[in-house]
C-alpha positions as CSV (number, residue, x, y, z in Angstrom):
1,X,74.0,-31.5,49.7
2,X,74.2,-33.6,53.1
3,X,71.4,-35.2,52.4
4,X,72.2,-36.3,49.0
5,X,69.9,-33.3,47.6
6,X,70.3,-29.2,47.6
7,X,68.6,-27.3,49.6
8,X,67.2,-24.2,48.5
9,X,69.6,-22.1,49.5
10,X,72.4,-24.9,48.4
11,X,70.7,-24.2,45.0
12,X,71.0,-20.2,44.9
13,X,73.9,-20.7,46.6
14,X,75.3,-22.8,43.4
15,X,73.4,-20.1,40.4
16,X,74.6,-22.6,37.7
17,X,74.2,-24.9,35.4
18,X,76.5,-27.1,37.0
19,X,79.5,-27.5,40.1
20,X,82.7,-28.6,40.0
21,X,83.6,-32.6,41.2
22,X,86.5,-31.0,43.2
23,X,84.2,-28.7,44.8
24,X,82.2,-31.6,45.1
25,X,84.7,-33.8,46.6
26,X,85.9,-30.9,49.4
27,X,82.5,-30.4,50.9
28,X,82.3,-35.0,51.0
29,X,86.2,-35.1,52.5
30,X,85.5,-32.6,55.0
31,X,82.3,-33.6,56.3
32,X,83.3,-37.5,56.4
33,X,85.9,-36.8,58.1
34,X,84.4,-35.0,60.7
35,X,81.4,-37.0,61.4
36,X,82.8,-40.2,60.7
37,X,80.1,-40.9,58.2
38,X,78.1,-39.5,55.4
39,X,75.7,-37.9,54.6
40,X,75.4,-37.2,58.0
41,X,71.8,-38.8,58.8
42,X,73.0,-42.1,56.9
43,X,73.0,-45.3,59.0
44,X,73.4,-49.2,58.9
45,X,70.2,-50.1,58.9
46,X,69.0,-52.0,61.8
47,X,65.9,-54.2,62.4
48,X,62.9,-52.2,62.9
49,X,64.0,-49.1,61.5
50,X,63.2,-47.3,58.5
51,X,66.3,-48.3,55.7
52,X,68.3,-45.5,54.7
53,X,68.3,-45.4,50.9
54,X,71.2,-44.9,48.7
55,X,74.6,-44.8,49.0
56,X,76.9,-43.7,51.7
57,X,80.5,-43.1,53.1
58,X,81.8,-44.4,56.4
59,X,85.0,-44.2,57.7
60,X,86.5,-46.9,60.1
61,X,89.1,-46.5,63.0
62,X,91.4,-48.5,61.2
63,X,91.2,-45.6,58.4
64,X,90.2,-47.7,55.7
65,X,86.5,-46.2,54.2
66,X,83.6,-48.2,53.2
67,X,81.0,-47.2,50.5
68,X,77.6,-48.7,51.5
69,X,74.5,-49.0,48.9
70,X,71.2,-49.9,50.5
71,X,67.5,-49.9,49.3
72,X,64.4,-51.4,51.4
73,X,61.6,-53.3,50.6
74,X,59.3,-51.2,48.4
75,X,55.9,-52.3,50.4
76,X,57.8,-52.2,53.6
77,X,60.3,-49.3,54.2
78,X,62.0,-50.6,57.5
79,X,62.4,-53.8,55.5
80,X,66.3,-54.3,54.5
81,X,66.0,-55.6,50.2
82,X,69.6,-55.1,49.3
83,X,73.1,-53.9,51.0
84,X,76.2,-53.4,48.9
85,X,79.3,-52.9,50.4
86,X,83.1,-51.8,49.0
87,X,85.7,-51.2,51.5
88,X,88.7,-48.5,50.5
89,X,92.3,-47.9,51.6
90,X,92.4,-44.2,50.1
91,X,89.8,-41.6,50.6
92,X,90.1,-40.0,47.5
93,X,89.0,-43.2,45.9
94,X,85.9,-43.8,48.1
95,X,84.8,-40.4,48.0
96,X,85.2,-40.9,43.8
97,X,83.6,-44.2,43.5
98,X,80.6,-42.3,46.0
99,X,80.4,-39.3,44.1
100,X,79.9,-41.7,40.7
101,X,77.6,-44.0,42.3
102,X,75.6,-40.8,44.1
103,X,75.2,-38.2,41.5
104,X,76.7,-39.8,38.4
105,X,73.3,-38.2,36.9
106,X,73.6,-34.7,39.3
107,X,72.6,-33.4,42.1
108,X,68.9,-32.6,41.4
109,X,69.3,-31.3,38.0
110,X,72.8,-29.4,38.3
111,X,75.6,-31.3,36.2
112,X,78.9,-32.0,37.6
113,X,81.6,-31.2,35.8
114,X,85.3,-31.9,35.8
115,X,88.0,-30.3,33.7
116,X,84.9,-28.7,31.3
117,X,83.3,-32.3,31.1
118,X,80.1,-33.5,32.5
119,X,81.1,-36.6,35.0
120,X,80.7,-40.0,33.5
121,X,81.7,-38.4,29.7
């Protein structure tokens, strides 16, 4: 799930039809916190480099949290096309909006749920 897909094991690990958002949500919170950003191996993108694609958490030393969207050129992959950006106060609502902008469809096939409905019901 750190890189914005299951693994196999992540998958076995999971044996369902679908996983909880608050499950979700932990495994986001904790790992944002402690690496300052994520998924992990997500990154501004800089000129010359290959443009991370898709959204992604980062959390600034003034404790607010940004939610950054970005997609590259489709001919030329370290090419920058298109940056969004929303900045948070709260983490519960940045890991939210993430979690709906990331996987509003899923994680690779497996629903998320939340109180017994699918997310985005």
């Amino acid at each position: 799930m750190i890189s914005l897909h299951l693994s196999v094991p992540e998958r076995r690990l999971l044996g369902s039809e679908c996983v909880s958002v608050e499950e979700v949500t932990a495994v986001v919170k904790r790992l944002l916190k402690q690496d300052g950003i994520f998924p992990p191996t997500a990154r501004l993108w800089q000129p010359g480099e290959v443009v991370f694609e898709g959204f992604f958490l980062v959390k600034h030393t003034d404790g607010k949290f940004q939610m950054v969207g970005q997609r590259s050129n489709p001919i030329r992959p370290t090419e920058l096309a298109d940056r969004t950006s929303s900045e948070y106060d709260d983490l519960d609502d940045a890991v939210s909006q993430f979690i709906e902008n990331a996987w509003s469809k899923g994680i690779d096939g497996i629903r998320l749920m939340r109180r017994s409905q699918p997310l985005g019901s």
